[in-house]
C-alpha atoms as an extended CHARMM CRD file, in Angstrom:
* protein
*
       158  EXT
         1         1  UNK       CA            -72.9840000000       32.3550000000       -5.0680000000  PROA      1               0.0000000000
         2         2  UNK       CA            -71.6110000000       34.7450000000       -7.7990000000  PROA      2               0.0000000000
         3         3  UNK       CA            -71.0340000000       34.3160000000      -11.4860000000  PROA      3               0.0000000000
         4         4  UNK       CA            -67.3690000000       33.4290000000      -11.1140000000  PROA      4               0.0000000000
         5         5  UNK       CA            -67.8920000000       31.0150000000       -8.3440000000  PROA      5               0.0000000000
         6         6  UNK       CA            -70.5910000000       29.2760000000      -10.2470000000  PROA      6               0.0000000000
         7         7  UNK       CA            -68.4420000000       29.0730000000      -13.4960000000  PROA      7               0.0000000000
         8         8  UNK       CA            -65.8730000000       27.7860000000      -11.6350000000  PROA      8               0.0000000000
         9         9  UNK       CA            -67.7850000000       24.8280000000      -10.0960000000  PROA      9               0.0000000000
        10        10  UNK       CA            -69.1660000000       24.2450000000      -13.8010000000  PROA      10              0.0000000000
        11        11  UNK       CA            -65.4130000000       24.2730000000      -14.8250000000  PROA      11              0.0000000000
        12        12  UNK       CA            -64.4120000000       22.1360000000      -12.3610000000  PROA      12              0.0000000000
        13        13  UNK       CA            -67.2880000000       19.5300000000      -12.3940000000  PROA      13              0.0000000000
        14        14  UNK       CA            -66.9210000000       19.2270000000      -16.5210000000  PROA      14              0.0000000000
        15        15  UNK       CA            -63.2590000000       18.6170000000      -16.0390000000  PROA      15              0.0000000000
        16        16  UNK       CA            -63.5780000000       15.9750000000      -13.9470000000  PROA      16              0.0000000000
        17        17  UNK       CA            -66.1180000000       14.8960000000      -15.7880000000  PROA      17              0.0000000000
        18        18  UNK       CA            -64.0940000000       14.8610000000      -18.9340000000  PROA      18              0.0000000000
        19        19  UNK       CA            -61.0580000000       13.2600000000      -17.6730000000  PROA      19              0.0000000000
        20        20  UNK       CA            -62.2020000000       10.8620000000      -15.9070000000  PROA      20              0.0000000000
        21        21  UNK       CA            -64.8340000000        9.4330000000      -18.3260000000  PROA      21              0.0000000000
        22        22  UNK       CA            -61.4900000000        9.9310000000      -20.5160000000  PROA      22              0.0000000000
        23        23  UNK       CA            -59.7120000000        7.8610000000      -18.4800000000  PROA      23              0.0000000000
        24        24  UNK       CA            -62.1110000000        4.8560000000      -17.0530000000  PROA      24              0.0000000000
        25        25  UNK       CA            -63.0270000000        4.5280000000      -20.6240000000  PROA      25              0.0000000000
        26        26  UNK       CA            -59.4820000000        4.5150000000      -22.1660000000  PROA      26              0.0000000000
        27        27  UNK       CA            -58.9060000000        2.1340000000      -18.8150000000  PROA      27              0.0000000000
        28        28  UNK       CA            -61.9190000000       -0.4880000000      -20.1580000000  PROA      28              0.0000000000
        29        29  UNK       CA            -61.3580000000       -0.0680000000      -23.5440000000  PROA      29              0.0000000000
        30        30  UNK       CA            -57.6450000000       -1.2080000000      -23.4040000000  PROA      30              0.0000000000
        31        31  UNK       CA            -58.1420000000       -3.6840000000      -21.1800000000  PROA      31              0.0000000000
        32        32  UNK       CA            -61.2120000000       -5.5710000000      -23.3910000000  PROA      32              0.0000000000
        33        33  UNK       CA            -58.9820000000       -5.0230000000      -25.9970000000  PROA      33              0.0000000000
        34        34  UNK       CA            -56.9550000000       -7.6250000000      -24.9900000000  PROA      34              0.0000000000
        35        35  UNK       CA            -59.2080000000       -9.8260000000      -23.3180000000  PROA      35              0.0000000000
        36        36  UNK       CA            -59.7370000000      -12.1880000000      -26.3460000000  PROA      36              0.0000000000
        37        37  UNK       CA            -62.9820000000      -12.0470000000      -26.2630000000  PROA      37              0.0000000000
        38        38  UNK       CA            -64.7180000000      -10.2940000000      -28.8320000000  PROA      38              0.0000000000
        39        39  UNK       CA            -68.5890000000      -10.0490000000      -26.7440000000  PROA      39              0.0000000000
        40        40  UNK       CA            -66.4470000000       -8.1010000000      -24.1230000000  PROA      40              0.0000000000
        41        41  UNK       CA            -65.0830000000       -6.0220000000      -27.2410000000  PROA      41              0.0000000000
        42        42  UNK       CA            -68.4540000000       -5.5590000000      -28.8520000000  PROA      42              0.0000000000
        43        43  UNK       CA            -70.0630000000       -4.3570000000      -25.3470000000  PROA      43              0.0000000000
        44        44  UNK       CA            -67.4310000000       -2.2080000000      -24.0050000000  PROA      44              0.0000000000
        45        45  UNK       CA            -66.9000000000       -0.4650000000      -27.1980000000  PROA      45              0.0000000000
        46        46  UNK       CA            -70.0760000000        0.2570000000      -27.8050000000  PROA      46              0.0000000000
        47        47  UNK       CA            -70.6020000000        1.8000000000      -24.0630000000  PROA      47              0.0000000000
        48        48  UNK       CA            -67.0430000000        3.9160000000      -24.5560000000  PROA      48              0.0000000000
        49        49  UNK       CA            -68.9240000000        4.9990000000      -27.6300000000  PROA      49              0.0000000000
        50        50  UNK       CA            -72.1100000000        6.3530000000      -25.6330000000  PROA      50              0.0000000000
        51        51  UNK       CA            -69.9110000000        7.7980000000      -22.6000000000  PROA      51              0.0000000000
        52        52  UNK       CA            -67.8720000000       10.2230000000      -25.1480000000  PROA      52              0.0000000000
        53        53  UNK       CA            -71.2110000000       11.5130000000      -26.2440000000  PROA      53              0.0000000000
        54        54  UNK       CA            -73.6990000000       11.5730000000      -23.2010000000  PROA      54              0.0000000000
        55        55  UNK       CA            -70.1260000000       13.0320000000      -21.0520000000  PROA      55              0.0000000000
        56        56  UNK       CA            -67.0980000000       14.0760000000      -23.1490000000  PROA      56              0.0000000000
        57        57  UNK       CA            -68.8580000000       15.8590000000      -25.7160000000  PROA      57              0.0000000000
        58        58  UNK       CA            -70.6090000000       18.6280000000      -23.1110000000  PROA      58              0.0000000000
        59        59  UNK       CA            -67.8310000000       18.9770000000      -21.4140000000  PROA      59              0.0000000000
        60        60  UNK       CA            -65.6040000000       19.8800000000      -24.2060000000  PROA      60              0.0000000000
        61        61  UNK       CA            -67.7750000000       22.9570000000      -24.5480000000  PROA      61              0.0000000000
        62        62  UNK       CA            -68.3250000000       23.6010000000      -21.1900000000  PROA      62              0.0000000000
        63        63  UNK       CA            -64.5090000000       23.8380000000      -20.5650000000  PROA      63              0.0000000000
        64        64  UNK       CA            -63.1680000000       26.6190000000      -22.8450000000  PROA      64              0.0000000000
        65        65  UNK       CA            -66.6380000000       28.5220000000      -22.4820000000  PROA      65              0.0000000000
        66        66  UNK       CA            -66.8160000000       28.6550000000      -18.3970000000  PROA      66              0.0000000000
        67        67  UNK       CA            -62.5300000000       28.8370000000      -18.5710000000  PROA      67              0.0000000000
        68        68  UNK       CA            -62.5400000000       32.1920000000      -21.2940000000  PROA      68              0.0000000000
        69        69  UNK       CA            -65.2590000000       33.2580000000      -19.3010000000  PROA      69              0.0000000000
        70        70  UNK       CA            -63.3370000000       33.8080000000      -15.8540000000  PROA      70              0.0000000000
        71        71  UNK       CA            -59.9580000000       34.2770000000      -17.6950000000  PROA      71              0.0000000000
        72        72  UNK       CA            -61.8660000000       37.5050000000      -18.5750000000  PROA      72              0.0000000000
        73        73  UNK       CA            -63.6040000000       38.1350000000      -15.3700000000  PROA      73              0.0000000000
        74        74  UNK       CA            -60.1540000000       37.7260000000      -13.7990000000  PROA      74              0.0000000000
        75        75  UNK       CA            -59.0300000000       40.0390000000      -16.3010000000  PROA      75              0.0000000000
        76        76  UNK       CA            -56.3670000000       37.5410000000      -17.3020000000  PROA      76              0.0000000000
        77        77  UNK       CA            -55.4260000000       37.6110000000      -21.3720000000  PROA      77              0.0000000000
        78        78  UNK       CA            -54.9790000000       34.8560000000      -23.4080000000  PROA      78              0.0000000000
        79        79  UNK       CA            -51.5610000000       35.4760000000      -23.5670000000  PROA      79              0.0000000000
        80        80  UNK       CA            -50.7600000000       34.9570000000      -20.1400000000  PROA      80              0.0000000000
        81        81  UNK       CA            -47.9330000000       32.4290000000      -20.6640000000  PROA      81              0.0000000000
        82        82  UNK       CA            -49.6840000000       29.3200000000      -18.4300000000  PROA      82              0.0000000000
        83        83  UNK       CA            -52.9000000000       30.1890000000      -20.2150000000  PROA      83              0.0000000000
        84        84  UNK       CA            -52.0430000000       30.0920000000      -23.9380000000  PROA      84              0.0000000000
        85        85  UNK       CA            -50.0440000000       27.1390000000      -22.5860000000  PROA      85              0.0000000000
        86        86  UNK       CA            -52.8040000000       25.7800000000      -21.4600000000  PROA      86              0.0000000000
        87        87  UNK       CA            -54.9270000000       26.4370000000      -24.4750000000  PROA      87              0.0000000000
        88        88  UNK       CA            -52.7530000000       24.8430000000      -26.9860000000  PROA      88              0.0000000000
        89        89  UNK       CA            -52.1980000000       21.6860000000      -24.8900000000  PROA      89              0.0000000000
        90        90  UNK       CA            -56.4980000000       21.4320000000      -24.6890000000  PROA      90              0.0000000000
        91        91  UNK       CA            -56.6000000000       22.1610000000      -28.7520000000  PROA      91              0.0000000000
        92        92  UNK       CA            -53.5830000000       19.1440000000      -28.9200000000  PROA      92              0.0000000000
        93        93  UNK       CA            -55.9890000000       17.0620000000      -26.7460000000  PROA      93              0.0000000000
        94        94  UNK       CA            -58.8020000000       17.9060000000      -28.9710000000  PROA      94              0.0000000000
        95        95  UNK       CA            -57.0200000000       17.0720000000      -31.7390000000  PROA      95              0.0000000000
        96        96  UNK       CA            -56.1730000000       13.3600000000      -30.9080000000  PROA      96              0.0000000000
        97        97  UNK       CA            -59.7520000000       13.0310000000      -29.5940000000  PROA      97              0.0000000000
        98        98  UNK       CA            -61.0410000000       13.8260000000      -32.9300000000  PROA      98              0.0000000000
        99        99  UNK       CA            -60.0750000000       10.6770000000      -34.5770000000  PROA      99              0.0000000000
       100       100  UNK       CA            -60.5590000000        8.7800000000      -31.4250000000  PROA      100             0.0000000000
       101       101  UNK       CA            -63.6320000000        9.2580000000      -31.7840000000  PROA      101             0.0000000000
       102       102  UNK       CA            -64.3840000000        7.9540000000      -35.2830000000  PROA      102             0.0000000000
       103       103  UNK       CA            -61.9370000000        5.2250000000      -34.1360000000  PROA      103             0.0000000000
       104       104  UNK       CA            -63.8100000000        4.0910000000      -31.3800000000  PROA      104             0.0000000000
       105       105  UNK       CA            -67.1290000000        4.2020000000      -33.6060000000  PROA      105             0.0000000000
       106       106  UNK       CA            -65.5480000000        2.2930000000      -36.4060000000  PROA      106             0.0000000000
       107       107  UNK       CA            -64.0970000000        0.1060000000      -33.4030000000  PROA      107             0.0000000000
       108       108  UNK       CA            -67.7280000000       -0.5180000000      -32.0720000000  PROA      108             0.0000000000
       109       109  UNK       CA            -69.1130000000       -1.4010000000      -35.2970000000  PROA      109             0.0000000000
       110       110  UNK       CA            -66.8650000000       -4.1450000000      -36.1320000000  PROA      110             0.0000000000
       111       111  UNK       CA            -66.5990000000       -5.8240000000      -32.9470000000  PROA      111             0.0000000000
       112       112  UNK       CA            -70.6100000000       -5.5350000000      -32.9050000000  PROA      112             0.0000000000
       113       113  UNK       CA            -70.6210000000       -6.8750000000      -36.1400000000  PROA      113             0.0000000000
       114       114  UNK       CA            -67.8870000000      -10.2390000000      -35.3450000000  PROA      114             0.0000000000
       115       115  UNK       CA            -69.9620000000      -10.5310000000      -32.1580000000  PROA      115             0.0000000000
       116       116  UNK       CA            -73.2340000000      -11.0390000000      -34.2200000000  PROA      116             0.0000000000
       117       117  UNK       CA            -71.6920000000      -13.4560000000      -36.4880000000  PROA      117             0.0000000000
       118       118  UNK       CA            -69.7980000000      -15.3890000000      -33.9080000000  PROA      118             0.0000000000
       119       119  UNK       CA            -66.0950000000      -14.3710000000      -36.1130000000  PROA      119             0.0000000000
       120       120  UNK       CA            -63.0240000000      -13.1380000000      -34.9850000000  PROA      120             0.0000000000
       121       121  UNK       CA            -62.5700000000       -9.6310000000      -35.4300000000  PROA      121             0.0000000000
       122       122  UNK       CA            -60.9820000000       -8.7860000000      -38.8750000000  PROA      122             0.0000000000
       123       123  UNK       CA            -56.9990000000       -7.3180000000      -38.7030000000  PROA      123             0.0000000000
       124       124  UNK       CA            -58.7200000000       -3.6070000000      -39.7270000000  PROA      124             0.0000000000
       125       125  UNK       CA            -60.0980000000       -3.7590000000      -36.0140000000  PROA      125             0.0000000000
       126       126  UNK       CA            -56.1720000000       -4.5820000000      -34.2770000000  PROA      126             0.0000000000
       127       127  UNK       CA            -55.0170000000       -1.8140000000      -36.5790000000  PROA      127             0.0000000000
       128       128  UNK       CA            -57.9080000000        0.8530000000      -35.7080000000  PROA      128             0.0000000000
       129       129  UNK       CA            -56.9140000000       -0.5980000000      -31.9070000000  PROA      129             0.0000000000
       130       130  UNK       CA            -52.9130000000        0.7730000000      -32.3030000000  PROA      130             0.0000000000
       131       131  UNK       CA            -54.0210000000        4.1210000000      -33.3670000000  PROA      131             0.0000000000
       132       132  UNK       CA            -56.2910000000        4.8160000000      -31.0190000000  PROA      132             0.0000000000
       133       133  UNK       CA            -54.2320000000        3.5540000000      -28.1870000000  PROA      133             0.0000000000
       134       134  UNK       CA            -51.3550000000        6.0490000000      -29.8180000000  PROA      134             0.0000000000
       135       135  UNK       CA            -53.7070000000        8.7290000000      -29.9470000000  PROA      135             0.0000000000
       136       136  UNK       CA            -54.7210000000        8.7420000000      -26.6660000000  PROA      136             0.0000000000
       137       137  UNK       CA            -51.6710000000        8.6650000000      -24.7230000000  PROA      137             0.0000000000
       138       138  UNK       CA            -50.7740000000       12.6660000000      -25.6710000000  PROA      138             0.0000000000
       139       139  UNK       CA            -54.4780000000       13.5460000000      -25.3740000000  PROA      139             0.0000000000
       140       140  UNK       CA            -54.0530000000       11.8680000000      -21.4270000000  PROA      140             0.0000000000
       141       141  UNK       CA            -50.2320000000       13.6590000000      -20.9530000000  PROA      141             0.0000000000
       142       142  UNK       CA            -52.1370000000       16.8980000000      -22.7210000000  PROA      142             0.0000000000
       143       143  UNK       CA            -55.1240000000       17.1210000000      -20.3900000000  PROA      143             0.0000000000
       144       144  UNK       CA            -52.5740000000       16.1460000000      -17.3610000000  PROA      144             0.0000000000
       145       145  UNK       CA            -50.6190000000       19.2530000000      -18.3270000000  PROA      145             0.0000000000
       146       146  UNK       CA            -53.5210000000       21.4160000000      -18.3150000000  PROA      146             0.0000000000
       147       147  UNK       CA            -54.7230000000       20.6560000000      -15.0880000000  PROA      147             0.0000000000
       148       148  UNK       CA            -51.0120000000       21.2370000000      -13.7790000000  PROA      148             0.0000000000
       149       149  UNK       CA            -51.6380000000       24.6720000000      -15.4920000000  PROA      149             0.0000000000
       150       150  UNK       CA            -54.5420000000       25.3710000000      -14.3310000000  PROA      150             0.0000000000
       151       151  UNK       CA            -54.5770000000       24.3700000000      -10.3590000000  PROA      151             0.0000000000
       152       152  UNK       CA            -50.8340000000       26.2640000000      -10.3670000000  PROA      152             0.0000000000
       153       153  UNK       CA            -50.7070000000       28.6890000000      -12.8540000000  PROA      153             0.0000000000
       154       154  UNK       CA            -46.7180000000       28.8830000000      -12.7060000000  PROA      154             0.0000000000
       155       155  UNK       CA            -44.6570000000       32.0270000000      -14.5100000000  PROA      155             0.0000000000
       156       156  UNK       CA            -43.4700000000       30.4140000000      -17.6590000000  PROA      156             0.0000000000
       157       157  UNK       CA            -42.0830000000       32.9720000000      -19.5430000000  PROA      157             0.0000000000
       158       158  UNK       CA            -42.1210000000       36.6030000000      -19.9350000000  PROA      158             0.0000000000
């Protein structure tokens, strides 16, 4: 197998990857969110917690460096139009996953902690709940639009 082959398996495998831990968490999360119960709450937020790290996080990195890496073996520049198009929509992902992150931390911590003391959870945890749900939605239609990019790689402009 050669070197472009090989980074495009790694590119394709850590998008996947990235999506769709993306996805089944956002999926899990939303849906213990409004189970009631705050041991569901506690566990799945803590687990959505420890699938961004042990999955999202490498494959954030292994996207843009396997993706820059055959753009230039293509010989493709950044300013191809469905490329930079393509770029900005992963840095607007990246930049809604940010704070979803700390979100889902903070998140995790408070239901772990209203678990543990057999409470409710406090308002602070509905509110940290909103913006993380409105986060995510333009992260999902982001990353959807990059694949579209990527598997077609129409003629925007220019």
């Amino acid at each position: 197998m050669n070197i472009y082959l090989l980074l495009k398996t790694l590119h394709i495998l850590s998008s996947v990857l990235l999506v769709g831990t993306g996805l089944g968490s956002a999926f899990y999360m939303f849906f213990a969110n409004r189970s009631g119960c705050v041991a569901a709450q506690a566990v799945v937020s803590r687990l959505v917690v420890r699938a961004d790290w042990w999955f999202t996080t490498p494959c954030i990195f292994i996207q843009p460096i396997t993706g820059l890496a055959m753009a230039y073996m293509a010989g493709w520049p950044l300013s191809t139009p469905w490329l930079a198009l393509s770029l900005g929509l992963y840095v607007l992902a990246g930049i809604c996953w940010l704070p979803v992150v700390w979100l889902q931390v903070r998140m995790a911590a408070i239901a772990n902690e209203a678990h543990a003391n057999n409470q409710p959870l406090p308002a602070l945890f509905k509110h940290y709940q909103l913006r993380w749900e409105t986060l995510g939605y333009p992260a999902f239609v982001a990353m959807a639009g990059t694949y579209y990019l990527m598997v077609n790689k129409p003629a925007l402009w220019g």
